[in-house]
NUMARLUM-738990 format. One line per 10 residues: number of its first residue (from 1); their letters; for each residue x, y, z of C-alpha. Coordinates in steps of 0.1 Angstrom, whole numbers. Example, Ala and Ser with C-alpha at 12.3 -4.5 7.8 and 13.67 -1.06 7.14 Angstrom:
2
1> as> 123/-45/78 | 137/-11/71 $
// end
This chain:
185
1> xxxxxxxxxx> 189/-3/-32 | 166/-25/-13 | 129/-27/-16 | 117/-45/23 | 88/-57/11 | 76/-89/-6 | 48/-74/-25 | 51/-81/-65 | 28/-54/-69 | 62/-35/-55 $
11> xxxxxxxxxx> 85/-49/-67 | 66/-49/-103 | 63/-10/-95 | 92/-1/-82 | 114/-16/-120 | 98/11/-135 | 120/37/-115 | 151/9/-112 | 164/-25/-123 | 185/-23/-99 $
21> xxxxxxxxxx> 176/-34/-63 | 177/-63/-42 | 140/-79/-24 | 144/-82/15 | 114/-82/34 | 106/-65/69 | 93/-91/91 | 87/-75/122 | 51/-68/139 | 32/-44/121 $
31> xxxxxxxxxx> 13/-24/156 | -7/5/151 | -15/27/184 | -54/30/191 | -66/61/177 | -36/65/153 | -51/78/120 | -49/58/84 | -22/90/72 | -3/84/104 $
41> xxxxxxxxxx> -6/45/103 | 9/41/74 | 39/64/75 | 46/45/109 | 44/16/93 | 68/20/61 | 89/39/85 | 96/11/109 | 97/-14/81 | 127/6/68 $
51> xxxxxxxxxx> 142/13/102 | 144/-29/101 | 160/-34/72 | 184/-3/76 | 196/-16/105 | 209/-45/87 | 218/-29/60 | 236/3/67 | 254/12/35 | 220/7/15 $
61> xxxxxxxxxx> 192/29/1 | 161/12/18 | 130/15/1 | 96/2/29 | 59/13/20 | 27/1/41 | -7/4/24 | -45/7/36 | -82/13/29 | -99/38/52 $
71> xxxxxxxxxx> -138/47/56 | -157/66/78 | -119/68/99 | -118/31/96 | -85/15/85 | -97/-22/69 | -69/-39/65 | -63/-76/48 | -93/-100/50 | -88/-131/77 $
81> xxxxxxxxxx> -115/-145/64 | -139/-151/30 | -165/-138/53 | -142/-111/65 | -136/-100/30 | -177/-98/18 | -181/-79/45 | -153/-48/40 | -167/-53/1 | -204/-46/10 $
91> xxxxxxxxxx> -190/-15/30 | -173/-5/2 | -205/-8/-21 | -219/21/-38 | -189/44/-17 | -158/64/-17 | -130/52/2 | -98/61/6 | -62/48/1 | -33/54/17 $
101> xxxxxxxxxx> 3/47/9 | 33/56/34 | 68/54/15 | 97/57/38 | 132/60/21 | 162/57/45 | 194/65/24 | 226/52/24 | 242/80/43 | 211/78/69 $
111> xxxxxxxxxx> 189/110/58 | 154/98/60 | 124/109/39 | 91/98/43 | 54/108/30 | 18/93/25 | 2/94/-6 | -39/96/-10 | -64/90/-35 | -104/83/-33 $
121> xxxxxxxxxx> -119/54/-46 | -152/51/-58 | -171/17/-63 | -199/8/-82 | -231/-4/-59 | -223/-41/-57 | -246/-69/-56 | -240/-96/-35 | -233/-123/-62 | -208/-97/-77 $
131> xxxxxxxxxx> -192/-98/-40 | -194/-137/-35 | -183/-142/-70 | -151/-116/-67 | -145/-130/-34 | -148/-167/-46 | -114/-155/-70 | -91/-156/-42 | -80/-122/-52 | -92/-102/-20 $
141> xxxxxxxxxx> -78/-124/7 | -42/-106/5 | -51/-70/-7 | -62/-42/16 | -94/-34/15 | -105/-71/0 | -96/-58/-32 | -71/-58/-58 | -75/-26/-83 | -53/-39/-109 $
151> xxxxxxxxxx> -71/-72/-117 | -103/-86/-110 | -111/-57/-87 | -109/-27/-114 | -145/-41/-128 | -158/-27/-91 | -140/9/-95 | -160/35/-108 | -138/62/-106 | -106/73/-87 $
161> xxxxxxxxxx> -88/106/-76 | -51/109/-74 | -26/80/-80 | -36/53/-93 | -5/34/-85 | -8/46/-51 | -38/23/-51 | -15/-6/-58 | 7/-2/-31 | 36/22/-45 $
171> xxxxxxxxxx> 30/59/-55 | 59/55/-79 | 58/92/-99 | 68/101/-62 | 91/81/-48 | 109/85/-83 | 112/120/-74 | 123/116/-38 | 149/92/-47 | 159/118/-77 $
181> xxxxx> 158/154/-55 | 189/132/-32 | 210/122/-60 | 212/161/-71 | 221/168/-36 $
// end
């Protein structure tokens, strides 16, 4: 099995379900159509991630998942910038986002199965020292969203809905079944 991403928050995930796998990253261009939606985005993404390492790696189970924030139909992605990252915090502030999580699974013998996973997120109303002081971690600068809910970022959660791992990047309850439901088969 091969996991194509370099996420630890993956790869930390995914040894729940299995020791066994190998890491091999996608590194191809991650490009969204204009208009595409955050569900669609991200099953295009893992989907394509997969597709890349699958064509390397035929006899393999491949294992890609793409993650983002969405509000008000707005994908934010990873922060560029310090700046970039007070800025998707503030709109976070005091609101319920959501985040999505596309898995793709491309199987050895070539079947292909593929969902997105969802679950709100509520913050806390956020002053800006909290922001410049969370920002001033380092933490937001590689998550989605400017935020990281499994460290420093769970003290701006108030409450969630659905999957919590979903929110770290790998909906694992799920995939453990997908990857489950083909072995029977």
């Amino acid at each position: 099995m091969i996991l194509a991403s370099k996420s630890p928050r993956r790869k930390e995930l995914l040894s729940v379900i299995s020791e066994n796998f190998e890491i091999i990253p996608a590194v191809g261009e991650e490009n969204i159509p204009e208009g595409t939606s955050p569900k669609d985005a991200v099953l295009l993404l893992s989907r394509q991630k997969a597709a890349e390492i699958y064509s390397k790696y035929k006899n393999e189970t491949i294992i890609a998942a793409d993650t983002v924030v969405a509000i008000d139909g707005k994908i934010l992605g990873k922060p560029k910038s310090e700046q970039q990252a007070r800025e998707m915090l503030r709109t976070l502030s005091g609101r319920t986002h959501t985040v999505y999580t596309g898995v793709c699974v491309i199987f050895a013998d070539g079947a292909l199965e593929s969902f997105a996973e969802e679950t709100a997120v509520e913050f806390y109303e956020l002053s800006d020292e909290e922001i410049a002081d969370y920002v001033a971690t380092g933490e937001p600068m590689d998550k989605a969203g400017a935020y990281g809910i499994q460290e420093q970022g769970s003290l701006l959660v108030k409450r969630i809905e659905g999957d919590f791992y979903n929110v770290m990047g790998l909906p694992i309850a799920r995939l453990s079944r997908v990857l489950k439901s083909k072995n029977k088969g």
